[in-house]
OpenMM code with the backbone's topology and positions (N, CA, C; nanometers):
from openmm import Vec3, app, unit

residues = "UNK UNK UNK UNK UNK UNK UNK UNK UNK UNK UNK UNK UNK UNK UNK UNK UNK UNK UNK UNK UNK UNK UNK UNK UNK UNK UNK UNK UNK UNK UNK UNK UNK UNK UNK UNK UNK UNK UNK UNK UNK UNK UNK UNK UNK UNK UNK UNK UNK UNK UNK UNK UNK UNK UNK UNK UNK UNK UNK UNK UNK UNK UNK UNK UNK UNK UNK UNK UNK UNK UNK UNK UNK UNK".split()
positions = [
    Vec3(4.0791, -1.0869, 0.2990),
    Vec3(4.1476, -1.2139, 0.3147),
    Vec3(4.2948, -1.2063, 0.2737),
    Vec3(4.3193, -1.1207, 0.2079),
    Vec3(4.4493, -1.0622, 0.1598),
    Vec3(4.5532, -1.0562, 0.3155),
    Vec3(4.5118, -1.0464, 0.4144),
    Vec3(4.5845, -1.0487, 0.4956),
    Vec3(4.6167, -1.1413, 0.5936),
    Vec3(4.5649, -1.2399, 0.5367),
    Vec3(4.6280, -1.4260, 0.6135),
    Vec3(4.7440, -1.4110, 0.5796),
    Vec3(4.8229, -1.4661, 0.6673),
    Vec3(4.9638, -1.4946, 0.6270),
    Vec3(4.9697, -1.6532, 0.5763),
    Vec3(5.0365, -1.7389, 0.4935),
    Vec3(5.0515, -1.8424, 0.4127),
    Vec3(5.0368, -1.9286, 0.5114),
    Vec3(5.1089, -1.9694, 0.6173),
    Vec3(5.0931, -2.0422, 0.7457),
    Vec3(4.9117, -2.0735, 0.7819),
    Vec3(4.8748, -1.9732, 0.8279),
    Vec3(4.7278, -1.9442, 0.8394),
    Vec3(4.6401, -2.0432, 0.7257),
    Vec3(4.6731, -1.9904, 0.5932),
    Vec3(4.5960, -2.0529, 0.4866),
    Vec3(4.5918, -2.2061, 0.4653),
    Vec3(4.7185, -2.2394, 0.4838),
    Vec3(4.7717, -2.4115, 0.4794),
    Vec3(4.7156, -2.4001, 0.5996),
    Vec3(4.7105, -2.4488, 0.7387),
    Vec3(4.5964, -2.4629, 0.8479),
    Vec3(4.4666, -2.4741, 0.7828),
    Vec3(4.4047, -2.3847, 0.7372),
    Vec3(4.2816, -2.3974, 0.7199),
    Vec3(4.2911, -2.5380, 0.5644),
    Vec3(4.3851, -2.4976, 0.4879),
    Vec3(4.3480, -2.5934, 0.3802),
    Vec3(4.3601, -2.7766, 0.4498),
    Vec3(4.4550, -2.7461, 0.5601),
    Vec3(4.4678, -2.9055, 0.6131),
    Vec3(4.3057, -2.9367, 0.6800),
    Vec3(4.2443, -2.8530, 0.7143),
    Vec3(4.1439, -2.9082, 0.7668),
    Vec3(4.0346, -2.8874, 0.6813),
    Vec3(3.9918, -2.9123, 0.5563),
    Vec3(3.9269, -2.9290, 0.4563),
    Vec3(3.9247, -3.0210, 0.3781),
    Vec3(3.8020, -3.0904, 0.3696),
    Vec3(3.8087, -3.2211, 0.3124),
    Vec3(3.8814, -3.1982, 0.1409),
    Vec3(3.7931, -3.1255, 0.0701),
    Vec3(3.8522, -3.0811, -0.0502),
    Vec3(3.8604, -2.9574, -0.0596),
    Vec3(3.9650, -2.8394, -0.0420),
    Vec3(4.0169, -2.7848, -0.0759),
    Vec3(4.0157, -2.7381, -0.1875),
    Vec3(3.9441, -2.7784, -0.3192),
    Vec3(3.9639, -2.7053, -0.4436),
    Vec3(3.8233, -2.5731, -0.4321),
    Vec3(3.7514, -2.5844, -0.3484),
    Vec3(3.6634, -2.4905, -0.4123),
    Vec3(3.7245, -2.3603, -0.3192),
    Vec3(3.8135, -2.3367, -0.2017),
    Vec3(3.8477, -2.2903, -0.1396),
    Vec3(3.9917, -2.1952, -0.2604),
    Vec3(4.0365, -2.2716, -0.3390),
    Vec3(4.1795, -2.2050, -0.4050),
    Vec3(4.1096, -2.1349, -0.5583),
    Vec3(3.9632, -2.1662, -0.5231),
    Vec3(3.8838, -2.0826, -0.6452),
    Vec3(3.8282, -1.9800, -0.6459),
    Vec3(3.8511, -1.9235, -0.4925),
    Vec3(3.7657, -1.7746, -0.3815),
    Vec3(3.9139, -1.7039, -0.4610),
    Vec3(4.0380, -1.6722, -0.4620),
    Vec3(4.1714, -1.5664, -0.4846),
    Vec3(4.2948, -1.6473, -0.5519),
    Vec3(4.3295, -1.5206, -0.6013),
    Vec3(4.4465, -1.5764, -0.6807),
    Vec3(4.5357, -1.6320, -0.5537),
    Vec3(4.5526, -1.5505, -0.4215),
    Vec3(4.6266, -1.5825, -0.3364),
    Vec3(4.6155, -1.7192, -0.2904),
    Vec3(4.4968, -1.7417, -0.2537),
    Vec3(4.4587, -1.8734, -0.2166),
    Vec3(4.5400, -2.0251, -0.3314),
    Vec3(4.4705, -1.9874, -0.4586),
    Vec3(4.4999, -2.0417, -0.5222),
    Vec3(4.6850, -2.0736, -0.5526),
    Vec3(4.7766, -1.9197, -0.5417),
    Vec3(4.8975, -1.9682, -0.5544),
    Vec3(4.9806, -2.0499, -0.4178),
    Vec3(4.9216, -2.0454, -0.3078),
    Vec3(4.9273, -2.0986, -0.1690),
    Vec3(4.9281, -2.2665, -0.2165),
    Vec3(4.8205, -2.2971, -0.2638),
    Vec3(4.7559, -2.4215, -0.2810),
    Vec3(4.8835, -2.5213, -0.3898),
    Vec3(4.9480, -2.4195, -0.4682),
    Vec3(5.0247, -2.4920, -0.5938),
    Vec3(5.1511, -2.5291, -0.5448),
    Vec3(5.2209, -2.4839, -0.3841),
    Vec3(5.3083, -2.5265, -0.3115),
    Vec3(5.3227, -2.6759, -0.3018),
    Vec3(5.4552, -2.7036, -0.3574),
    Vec3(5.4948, -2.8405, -0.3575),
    Vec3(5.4618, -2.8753, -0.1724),
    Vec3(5.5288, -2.8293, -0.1102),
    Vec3(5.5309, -2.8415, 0.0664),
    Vec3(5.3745, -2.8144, 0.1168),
    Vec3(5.2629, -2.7437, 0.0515),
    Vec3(5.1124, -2.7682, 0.1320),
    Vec3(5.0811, -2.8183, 0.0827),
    Vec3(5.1023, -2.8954, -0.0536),
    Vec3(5.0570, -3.0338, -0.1302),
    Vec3(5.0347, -3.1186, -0.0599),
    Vec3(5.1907, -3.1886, -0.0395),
    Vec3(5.2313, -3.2542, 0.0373),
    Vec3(5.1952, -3.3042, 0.1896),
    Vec3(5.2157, -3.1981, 0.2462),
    Vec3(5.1849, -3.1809, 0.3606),
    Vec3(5.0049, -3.2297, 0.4032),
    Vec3(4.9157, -3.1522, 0.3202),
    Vec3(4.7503, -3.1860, 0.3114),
    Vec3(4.7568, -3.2970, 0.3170),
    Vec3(4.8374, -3.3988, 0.1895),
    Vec3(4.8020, -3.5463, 0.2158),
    Vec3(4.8639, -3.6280, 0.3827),
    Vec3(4.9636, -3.5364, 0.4098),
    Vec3(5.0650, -3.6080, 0.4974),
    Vec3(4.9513, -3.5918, 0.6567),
    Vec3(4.8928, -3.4938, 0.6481),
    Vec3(4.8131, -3.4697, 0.7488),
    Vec3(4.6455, -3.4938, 0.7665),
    Vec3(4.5949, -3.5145, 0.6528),
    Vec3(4.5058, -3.5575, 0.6566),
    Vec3(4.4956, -3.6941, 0.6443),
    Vec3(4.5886, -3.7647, 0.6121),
    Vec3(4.5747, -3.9329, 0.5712),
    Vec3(4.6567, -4.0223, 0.6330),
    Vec3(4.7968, -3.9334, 0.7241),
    Vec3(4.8874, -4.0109, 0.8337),
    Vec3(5.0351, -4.0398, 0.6761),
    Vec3(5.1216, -4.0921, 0.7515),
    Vec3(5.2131, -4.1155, 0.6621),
    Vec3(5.2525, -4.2331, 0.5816),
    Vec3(5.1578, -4.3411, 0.6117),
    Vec3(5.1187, -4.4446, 0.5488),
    Vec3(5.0176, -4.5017, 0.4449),
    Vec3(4.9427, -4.3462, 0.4630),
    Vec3(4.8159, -4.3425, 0.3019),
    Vec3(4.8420, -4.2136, 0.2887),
    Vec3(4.9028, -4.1366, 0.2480),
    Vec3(4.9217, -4.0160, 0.1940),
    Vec3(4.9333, -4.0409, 0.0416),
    Vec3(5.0173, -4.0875, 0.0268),
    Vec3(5.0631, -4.1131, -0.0916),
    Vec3(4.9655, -4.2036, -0.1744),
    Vec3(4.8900, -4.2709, -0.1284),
    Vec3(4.7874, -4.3956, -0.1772),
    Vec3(4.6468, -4.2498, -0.2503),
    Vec3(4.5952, -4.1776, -0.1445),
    Vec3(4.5131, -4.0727, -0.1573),
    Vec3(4.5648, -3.9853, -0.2453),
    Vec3(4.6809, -3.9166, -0.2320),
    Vec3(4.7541, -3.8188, -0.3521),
    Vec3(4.7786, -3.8740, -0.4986),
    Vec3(4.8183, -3.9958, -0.5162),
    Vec3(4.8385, -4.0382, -0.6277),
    Vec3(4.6609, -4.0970, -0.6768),
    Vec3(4.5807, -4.0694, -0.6140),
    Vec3(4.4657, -4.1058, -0.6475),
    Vec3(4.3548, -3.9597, -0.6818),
    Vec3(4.4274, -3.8593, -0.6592),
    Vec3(4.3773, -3.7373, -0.7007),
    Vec3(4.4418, -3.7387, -0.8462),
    Vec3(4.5151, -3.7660, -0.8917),
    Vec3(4.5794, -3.7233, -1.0153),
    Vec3(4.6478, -3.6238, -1.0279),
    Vec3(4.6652, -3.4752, -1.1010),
    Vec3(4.7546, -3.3841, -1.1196),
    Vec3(4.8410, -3.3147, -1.0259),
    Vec3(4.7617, -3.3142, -0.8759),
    Vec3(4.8036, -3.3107, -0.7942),
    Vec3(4.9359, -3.3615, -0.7447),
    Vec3(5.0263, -3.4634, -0.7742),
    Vec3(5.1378, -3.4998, -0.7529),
    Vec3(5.2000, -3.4665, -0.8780),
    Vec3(5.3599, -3.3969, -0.8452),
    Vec3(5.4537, -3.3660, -0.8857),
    Vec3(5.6272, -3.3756, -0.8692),
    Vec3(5.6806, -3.4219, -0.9292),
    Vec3(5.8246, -3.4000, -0.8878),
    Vec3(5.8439, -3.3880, -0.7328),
    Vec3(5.8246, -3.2380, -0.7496),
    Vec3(5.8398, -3.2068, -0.6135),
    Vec3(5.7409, -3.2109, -0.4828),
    Vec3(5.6319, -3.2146, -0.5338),
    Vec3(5.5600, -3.2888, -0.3780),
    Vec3(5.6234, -3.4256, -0.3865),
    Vec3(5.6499, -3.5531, -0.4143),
    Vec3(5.7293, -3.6922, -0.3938),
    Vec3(5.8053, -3.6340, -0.3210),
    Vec3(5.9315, -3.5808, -0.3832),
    Vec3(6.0418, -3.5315, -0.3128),
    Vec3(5.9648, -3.4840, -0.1576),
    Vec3(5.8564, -3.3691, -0.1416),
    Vec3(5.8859, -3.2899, -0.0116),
    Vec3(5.7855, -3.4449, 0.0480),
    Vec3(5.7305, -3.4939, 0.0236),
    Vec3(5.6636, -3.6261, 0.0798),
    Vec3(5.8204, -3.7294, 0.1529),
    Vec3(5.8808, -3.7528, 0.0323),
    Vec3(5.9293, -3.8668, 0.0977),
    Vec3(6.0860, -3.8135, 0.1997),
    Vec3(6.0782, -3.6846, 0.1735),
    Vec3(6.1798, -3.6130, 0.2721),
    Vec3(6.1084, -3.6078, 0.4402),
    Vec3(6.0148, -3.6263, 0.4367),
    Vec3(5.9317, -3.5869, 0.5649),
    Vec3(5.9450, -3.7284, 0.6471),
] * unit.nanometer
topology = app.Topology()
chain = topology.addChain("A")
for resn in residues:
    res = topology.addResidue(resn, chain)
    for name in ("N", "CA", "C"):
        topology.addAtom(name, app.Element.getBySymbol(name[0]), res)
């Protein structure tokens, strides 16, 4: 699995309901997952751009500085 490219991995993480047991298989996976921009993006694509933010801030640790920022830049 070492040889997904990051692109590849975010794809598959957007189409996963939860995603955490998936960033618990590799470290790779896992440092993929801590990206402010596939944070972001997971909520932005799985929830539209009008509940992203309602769903993300309802996960808890998950929002940061910089996912807001790459959220409300989009």
């Amino acid at each position: 699995m070492q040889c997904l490219c990051d692109e590849v991995i975010e794809l598959i993480f957007y189409e996963l309901d939860d995603p955490t047991a998936l960033t618990l298989t590799s470290k790779h996976f896992h440092n993929v997952s801590q990206d402010p921009y596939v944070r972001a993006h997971y909520f932005l694509n799985r929830y539209g751009r009008m509940d992203a933010m309602f769903w993300a801030l309802g996960r808890g640790k998950i929002m940061s500085d910089k996912v807001i920022d790459v959220y409300l830049n989009q």
